[in-house]
MDAnalysis code that builds the backbone (N, CA, C; Angstrom):
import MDAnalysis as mda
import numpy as np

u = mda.Universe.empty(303, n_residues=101, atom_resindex=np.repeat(np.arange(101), 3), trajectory=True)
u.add_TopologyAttr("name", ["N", "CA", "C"] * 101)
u.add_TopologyAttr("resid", np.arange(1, 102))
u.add_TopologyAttr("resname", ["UNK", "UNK", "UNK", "UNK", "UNK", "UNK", "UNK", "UNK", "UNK", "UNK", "UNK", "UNK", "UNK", "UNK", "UNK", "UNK", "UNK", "UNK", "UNK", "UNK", "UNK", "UNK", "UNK", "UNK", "UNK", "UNK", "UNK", "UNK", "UNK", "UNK", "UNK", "UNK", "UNK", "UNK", "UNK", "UNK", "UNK", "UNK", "UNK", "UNK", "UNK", "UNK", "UNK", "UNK", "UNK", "UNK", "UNK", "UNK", "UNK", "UNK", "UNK", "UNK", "UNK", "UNK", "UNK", "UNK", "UNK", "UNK", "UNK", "UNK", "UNK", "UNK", "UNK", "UNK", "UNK", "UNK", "UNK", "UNK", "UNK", "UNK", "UNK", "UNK", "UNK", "UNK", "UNK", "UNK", "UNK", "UNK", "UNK", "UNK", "UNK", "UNK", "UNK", "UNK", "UNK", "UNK", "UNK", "UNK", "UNK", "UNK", "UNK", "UNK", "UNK", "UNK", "UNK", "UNK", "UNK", "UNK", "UNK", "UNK", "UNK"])
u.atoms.positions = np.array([
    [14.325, -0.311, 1.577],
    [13.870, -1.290, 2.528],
    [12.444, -1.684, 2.185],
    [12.531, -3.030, 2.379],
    [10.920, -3.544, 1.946],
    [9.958, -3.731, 2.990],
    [9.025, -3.947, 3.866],
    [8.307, -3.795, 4.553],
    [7.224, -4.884, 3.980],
    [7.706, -6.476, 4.948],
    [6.231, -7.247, 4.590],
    [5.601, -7.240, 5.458],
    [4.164, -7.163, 5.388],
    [3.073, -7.035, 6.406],
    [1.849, -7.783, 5.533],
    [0.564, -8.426, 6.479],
    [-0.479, -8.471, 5.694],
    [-1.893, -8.293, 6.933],
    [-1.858, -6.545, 6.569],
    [-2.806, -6.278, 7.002],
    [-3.897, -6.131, 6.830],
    [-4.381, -7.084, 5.860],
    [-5.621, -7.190, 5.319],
    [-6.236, -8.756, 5.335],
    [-5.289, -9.342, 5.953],
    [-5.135, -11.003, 6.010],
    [-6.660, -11.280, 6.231],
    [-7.155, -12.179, 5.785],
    [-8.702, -12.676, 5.760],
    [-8.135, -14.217, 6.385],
    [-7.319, -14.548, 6.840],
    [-7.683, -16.279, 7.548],
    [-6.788, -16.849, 6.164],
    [-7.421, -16.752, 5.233],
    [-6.776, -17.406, 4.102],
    [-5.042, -16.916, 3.183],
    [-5.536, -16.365, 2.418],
    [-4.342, -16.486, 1.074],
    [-3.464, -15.018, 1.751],
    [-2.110, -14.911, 2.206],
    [-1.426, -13.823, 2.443],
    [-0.837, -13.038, 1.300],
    [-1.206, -11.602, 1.438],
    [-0.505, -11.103, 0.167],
    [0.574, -10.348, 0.714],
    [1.368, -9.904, 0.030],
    [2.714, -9.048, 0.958],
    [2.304, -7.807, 0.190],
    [2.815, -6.683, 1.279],
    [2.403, -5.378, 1.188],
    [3.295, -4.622, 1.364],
    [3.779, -3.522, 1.046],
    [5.455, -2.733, 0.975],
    [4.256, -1.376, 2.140],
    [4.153, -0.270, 1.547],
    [4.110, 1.022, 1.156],
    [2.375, 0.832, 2.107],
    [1.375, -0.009, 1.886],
    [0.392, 0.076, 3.086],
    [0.414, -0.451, 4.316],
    [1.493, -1.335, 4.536],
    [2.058, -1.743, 6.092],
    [2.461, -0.636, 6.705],
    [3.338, 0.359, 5.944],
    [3.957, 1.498, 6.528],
    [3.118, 2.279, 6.473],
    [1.951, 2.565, 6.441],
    [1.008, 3.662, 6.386],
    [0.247, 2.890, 7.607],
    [-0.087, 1.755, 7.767],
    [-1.056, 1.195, 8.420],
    [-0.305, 0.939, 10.058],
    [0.857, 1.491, 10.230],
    [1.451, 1.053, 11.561],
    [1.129, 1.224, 12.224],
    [0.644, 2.789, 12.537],
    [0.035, 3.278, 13.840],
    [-1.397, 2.961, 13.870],
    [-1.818, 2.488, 13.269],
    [-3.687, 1.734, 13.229],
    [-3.579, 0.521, 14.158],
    [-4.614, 0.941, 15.064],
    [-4.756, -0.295, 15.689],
    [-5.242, -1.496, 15.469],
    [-5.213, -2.875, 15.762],
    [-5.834, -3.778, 15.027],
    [-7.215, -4.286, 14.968],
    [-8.304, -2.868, 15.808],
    [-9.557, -3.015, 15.823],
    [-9.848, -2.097, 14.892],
    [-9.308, -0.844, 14.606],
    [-9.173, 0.200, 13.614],
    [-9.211, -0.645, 12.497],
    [-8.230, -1.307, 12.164],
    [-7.886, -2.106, 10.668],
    [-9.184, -2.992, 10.475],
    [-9.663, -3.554, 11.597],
    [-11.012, -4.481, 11.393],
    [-11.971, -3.782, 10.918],
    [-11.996, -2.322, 11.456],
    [-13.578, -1.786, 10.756],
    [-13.292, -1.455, 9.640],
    [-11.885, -1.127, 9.121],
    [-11.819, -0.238, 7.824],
    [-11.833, -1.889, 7.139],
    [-11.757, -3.011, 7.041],
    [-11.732, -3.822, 6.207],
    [-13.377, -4.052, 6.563],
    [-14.040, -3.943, 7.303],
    [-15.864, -4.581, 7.418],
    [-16.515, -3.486, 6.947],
    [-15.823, -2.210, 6.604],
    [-16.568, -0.840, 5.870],
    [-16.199, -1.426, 4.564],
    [-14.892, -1.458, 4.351],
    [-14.707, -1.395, 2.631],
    [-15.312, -2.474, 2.095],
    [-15.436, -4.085, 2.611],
    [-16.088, -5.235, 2.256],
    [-17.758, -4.823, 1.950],
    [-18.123, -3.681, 2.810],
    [-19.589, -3.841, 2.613],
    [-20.249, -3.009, 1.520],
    [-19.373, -2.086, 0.910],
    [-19.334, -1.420, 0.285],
    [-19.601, -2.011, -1.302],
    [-20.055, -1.670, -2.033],
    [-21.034, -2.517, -3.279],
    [-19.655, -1.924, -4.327],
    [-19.487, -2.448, -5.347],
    [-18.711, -2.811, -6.508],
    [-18.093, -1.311, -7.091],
    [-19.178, -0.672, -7.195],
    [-19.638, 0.907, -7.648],
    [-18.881, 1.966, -6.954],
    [-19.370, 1.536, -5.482],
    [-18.759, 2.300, -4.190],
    [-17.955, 2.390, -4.285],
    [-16.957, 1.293, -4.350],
    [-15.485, 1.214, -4.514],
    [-14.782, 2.146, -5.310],
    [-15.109, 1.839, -6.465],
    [-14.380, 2.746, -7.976],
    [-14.773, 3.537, -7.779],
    [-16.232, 4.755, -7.251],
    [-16.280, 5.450, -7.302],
    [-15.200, 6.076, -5.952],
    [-15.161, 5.562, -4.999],
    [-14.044, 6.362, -3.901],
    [-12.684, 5.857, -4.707],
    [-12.210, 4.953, -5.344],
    [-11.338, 5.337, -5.687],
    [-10.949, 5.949, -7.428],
    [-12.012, 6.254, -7.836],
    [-11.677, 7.498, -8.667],
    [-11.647, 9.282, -7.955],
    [-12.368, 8.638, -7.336],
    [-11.840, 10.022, -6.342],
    [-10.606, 10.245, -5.590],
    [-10.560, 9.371, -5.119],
    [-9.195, 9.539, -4.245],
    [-7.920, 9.746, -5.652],
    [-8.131, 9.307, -6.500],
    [-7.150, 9.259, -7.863],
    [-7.389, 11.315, -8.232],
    [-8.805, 11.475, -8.424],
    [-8.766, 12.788, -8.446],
    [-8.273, 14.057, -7.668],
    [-8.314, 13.402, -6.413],
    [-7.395, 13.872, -5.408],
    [-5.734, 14.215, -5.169],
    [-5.459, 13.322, -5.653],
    [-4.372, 12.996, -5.811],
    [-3.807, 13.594, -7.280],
    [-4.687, 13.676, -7.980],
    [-3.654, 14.279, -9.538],
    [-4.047, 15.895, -9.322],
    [-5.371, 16.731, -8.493],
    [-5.438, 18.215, -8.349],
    [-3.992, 18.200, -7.100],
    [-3.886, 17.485, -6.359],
    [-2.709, 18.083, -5.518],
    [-1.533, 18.069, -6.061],
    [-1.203, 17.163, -7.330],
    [-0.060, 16.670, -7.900],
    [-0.300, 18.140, -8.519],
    [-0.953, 18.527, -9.280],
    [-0.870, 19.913, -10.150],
    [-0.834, 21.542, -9.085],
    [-1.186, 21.219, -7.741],
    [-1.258, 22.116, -6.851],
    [0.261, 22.310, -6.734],
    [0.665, 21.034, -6.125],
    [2.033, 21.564, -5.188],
    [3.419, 21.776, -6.912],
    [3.102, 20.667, -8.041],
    [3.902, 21.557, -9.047],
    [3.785, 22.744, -9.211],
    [2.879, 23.921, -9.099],
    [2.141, 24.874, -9.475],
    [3.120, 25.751, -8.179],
    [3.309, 25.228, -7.250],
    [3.758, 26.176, -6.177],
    [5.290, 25.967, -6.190],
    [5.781, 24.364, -6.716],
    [7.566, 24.635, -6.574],
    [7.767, 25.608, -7.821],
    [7.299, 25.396, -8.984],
    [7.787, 26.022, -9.761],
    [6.298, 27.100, -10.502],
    [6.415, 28.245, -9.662],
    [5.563, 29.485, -9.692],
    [6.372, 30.215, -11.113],
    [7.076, 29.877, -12.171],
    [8.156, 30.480, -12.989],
    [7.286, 29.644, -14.283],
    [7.310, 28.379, -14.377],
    [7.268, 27.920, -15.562],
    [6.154, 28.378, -16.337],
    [6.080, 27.910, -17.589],
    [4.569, 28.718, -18.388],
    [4.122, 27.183, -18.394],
    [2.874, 27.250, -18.717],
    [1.751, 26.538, -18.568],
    [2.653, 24.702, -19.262],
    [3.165, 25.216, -20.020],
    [3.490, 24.086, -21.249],
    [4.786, 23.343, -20.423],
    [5.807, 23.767, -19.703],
    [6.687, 23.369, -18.780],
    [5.711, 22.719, -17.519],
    [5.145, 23.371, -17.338],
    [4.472, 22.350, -15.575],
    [3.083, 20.956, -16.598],
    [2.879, 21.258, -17.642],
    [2.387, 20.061, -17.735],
    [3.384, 18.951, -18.209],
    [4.334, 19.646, -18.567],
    [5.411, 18.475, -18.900],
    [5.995, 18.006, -17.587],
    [5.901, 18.704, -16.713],
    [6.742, 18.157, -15.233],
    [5.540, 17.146, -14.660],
    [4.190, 17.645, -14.860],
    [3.310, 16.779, -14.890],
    [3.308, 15.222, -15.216],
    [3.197, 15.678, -16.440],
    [3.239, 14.216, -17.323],
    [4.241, 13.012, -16.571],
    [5.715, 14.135, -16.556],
    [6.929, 13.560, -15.975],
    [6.737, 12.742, -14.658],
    [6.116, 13.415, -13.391],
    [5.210, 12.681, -12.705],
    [4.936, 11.649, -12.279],
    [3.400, 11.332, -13.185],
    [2.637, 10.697, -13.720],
    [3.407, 9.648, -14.494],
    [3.924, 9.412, -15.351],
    [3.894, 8.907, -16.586],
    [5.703, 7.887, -16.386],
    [6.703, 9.092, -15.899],
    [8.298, 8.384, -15.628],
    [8.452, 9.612, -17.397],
    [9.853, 9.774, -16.891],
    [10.721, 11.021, -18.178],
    [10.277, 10.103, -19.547],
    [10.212, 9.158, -19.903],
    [10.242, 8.586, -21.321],
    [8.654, 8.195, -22.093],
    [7.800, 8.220, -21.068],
    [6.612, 8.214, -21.903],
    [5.994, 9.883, -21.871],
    [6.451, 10.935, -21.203],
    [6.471, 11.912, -20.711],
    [6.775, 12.882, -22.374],
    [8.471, 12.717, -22.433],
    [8.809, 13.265, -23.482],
    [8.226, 12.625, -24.841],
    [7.867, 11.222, -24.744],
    [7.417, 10.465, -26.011],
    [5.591, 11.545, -26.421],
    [4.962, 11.948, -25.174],
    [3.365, 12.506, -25.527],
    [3.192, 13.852, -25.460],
    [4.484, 14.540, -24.877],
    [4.481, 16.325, -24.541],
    [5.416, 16.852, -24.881],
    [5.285, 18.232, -25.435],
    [6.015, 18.704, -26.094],
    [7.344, 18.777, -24.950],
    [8.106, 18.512, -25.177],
    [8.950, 19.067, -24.664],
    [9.892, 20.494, -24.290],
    [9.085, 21.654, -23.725],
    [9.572, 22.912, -23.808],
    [10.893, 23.840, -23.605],
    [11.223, 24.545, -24.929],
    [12.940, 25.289, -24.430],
    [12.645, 25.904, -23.420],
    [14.007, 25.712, -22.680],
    [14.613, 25.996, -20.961],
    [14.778, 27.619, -21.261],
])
């Protein structure tokens, strides 16, 4: 199911949004106003730098919670489930070894 919303609408150009409409539902629409008059004010830098973080965030938990389904594999199996991930099975097996089961 697709989910169009545009909760970021500025007056002008609408973009359609899947996956942040559904995150943004329960936000109210004064909530959504400050988080768009915070992130607008925020300088070029700011930006990339929160979202290289939030990216860093996101790839230590990606290696956390692999690390906890599969407490068995050796090091060389969970970066391949990694990669797998990250990457989809075919650029995955194309850059990592692929380890015997």
């Amino acid at each position: 199911m697709h989910i169009v919303a545009y909760p970021f609408d500025s007056g002008g150009a609408k973009r359609k949004v899947g996956l942040m409409s559904k995150i943004l539902t329960d936000t109210s629409p004064e909530i959504r106003a400050e988080l768009r008059r915070r992130v607008r004010a925020m300088s070029p830098e700011e930006r990339l730098t929160r979202a290289c973080d939030l990216s860093a965030m996101v790839r230590t938990l990606m290696v956390l919670t692999t690390r906890e389904q599969f407490p068995a594999d050796s090091e060389a199996k969970l970066k391949h489930r990694i990669a797998t991930r990250f990457l989809g099975p075919e650029l995955a097996n194309r850059f990592y070894l692929v380890p015997d089961e």
